[in-house]
Structure formats: structure tokens, C-alpha cells
MITOR-974092 format. One record per residue: residue number from 1; x, y, z of N, C-alpha, C in turn; residue in three letters. Coordinates in nm, 3 decimals. Layout:
[NUM,[X,Y,Z],[X,Y,Z],[X,Y,Z],"ALA"]
...
//
This chain:
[1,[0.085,-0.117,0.000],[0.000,0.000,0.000],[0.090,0.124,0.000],"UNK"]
[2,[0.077,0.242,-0.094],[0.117,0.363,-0.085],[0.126,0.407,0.023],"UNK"]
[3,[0.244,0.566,0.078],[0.252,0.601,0.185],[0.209,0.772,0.124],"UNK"]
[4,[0.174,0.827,0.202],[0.161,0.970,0.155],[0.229,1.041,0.306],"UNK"]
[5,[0.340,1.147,0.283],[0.396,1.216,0.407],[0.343,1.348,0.345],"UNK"]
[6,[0.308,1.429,0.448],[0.279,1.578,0.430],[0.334,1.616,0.479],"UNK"]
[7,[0.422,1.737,0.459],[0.528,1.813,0.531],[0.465,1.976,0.538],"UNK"]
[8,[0.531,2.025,0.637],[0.501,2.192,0.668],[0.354,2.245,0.663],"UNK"]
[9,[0.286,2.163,0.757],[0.168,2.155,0.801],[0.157,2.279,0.956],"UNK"]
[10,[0.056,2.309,0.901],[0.045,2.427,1.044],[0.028,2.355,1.164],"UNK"]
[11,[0.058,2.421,1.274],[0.018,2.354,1.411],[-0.118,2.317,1.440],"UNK"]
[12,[-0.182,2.460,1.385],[-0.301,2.457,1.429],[-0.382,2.334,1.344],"UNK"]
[13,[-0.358,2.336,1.203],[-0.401,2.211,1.139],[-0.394,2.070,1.198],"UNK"]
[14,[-0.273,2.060,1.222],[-0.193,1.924,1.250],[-0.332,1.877,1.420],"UNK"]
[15,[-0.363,2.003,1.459],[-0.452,1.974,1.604],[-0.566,2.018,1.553],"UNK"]
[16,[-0.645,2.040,1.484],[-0.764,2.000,1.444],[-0.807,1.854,1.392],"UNK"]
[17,[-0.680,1.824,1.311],[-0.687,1.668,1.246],[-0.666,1.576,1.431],"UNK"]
[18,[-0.619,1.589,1.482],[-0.600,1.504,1.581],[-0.761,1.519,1.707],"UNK"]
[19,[-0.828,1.656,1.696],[-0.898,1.660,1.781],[-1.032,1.597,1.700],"UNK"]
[20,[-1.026,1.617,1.555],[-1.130,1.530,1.516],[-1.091,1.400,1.524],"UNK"]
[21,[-0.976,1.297,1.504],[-0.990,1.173,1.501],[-1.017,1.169,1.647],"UNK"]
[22,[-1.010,1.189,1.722],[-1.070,1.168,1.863],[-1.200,1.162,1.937],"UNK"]
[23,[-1.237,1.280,1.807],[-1.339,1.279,1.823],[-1.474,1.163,1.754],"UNK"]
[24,[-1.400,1.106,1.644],[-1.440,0.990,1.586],[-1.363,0.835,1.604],"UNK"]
[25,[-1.285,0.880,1.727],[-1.254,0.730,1.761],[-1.122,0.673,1.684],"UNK"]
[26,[-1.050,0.717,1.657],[-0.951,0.672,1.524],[-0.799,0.726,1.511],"UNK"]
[27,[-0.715,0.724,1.523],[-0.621,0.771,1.468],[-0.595,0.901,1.400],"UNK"]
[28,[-0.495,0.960,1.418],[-0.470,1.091,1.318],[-0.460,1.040,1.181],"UNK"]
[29,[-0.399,0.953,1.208],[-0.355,0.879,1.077],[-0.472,0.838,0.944],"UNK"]
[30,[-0.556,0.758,1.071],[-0.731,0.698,0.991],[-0.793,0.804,0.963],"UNK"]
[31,[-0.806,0.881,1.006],[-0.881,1.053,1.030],[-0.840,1.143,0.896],"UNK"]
[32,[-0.711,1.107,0.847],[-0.659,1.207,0.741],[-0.671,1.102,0.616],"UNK"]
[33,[-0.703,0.970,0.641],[-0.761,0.890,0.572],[-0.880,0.894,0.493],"UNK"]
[34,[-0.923,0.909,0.596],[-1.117,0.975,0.569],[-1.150,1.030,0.502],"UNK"]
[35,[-1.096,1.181,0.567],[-1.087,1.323,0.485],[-1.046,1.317,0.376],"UNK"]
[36,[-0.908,1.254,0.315],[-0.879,1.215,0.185],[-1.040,1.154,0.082],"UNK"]
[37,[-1.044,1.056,0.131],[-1.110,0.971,0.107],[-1.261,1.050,0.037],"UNK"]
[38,[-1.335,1.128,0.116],[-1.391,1.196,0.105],[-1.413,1.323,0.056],"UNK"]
[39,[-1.270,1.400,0.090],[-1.310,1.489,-0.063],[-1.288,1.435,-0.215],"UNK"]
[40,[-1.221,1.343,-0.206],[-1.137,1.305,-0.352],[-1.288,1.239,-0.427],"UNK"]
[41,[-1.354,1.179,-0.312],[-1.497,1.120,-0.390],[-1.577,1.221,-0.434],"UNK"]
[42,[-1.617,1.298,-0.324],[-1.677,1.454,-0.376],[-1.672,1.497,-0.445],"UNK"]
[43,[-1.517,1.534,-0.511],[-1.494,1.624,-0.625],[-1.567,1.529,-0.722],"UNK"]
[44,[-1.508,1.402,-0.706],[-1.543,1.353,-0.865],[-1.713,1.354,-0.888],"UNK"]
[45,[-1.776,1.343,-0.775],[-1.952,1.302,-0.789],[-1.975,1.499,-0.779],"UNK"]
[46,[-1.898,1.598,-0.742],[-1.942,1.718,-0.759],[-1.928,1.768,-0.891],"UNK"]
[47,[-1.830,1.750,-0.975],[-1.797,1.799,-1.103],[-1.784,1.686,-1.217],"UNK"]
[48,[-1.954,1.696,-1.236],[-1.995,1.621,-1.390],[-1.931,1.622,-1.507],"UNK"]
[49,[-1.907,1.549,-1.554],[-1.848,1.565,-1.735],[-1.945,1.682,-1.798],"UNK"]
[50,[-1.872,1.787,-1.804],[-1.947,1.881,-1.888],[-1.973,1.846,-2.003],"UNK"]
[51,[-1.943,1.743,-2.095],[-2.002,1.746,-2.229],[-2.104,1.718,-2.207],"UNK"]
[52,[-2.136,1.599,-2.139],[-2.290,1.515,-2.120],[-2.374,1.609,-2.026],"UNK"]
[53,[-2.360,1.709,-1.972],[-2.462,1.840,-1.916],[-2.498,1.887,-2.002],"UNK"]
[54,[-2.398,1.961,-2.149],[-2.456,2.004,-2.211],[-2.552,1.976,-2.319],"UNK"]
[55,[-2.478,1.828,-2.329],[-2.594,1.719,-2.401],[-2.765,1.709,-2.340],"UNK"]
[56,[-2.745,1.701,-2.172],[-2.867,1.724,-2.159],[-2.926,1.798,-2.127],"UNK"]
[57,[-2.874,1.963,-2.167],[-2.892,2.050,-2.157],[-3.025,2.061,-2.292],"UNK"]
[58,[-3.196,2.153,-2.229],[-3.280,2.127,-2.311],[-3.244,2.233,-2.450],"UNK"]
[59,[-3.280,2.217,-2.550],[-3.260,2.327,-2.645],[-3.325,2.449,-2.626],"UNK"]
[60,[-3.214,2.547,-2.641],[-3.259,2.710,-2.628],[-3.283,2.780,-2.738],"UNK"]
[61,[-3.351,2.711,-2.813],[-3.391,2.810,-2.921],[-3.316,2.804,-3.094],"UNK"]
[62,[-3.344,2.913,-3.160],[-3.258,2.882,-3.291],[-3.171,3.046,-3.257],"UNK"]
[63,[-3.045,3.030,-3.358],[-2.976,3.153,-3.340],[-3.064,3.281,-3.371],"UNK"]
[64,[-3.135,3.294,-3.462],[-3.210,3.428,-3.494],[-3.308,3.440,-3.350],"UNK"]
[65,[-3.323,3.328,-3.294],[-3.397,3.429,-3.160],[-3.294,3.510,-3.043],"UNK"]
[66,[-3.209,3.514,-3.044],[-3.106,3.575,-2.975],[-3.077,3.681,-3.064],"UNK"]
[67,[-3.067,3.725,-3.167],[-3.002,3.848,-3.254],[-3.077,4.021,-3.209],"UNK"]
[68,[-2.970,4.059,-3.211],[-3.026,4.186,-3.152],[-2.985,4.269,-3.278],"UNK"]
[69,[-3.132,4.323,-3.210],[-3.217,4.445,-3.306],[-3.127,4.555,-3.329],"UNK"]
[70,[-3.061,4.620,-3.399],[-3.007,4.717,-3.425],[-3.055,4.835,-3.533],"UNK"]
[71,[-3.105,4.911,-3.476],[-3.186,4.957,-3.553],[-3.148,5.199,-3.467],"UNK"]
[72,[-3.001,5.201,-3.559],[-2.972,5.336,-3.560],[-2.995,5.444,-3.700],"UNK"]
[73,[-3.018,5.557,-3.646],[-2.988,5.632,-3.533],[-3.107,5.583,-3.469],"UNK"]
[74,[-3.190,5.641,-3.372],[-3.311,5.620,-3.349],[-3.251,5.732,-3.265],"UNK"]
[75,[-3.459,5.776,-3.251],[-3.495,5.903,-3.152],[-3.450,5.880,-2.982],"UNK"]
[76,[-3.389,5.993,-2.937],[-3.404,6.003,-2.819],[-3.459,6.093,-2.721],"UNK"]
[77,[-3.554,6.095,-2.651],[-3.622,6.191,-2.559],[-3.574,6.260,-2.448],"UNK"]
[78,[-3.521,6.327,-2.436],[-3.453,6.374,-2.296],[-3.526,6.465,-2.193],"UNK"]
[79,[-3.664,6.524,-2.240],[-3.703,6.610,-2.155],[-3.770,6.518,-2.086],"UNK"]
//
């Protein structure tokens, strides 16, 4: 099994990771396990393959409904 060392870790970090594995029963070690564990799944189930979003993304229309009207000089009212 792989080893992962983290170096130049804040204090204050290094004792949050220890006051949560304590708080869940476990090791600093199992604890930074977790956390790994858990964001790395996250990201991947948080950030979808954008092609297939836009695939099911519903259709917005044809290009001529987006085209803007340009239509100068035209009047302006100021009083």
C-alpha cells in the first residue's frame, strides 16, 4: 500500500486533524484517511463531465432568436 507524508503543516491544522480523530474514535492517521477519502470522492460526484450536461442541456432556441435588433440612429427623448 502507498505512503503519503505531508510536510510543513500548520500547528493549528496538525490539532484539528488530531482533535477530530478523537473525536471519531480513530487515529490521526485513519482521520486524514477519511478526509482524503472523502473529498477526492466529492470532487469527482461534484464535477460532472461537462459534455454530457450540455448534451442534456434542453434546447434554447434557434440563433435568430437571440439576434439583436439594431436599428440606428433612433430618436431620443430627454425632456
Amino acid at each position: 500500500m502507498a505512503q503519503l507524508v505531508v510536510r510543513d503543516l500548520e500547528a493549528e491544522l496538525v490539532q484539528r486533524l488530531k482533535e477530530r480523530a478523537v473525536e471519531h474514535g480513530v487515529s490521526a492517521e485513519e482521520e486524514h484517511r477519511r478526509i482524503l477519502r472523502q473529498a477526492l470522492s466529492q470532487a469527482e460526484d461534484e464535477f460532472p463531465d461537462l459534455k454530457a450536461l450540455l448534451l442534456a442541456a434542453p434546447a434554447g432556441g434557434e440563433d435568430a432568436d437571440f439576434e439583436r435588433v439594431r436599428e440606428f440612429p433612433r430618436e431620443v427623448d430627454l425632456s
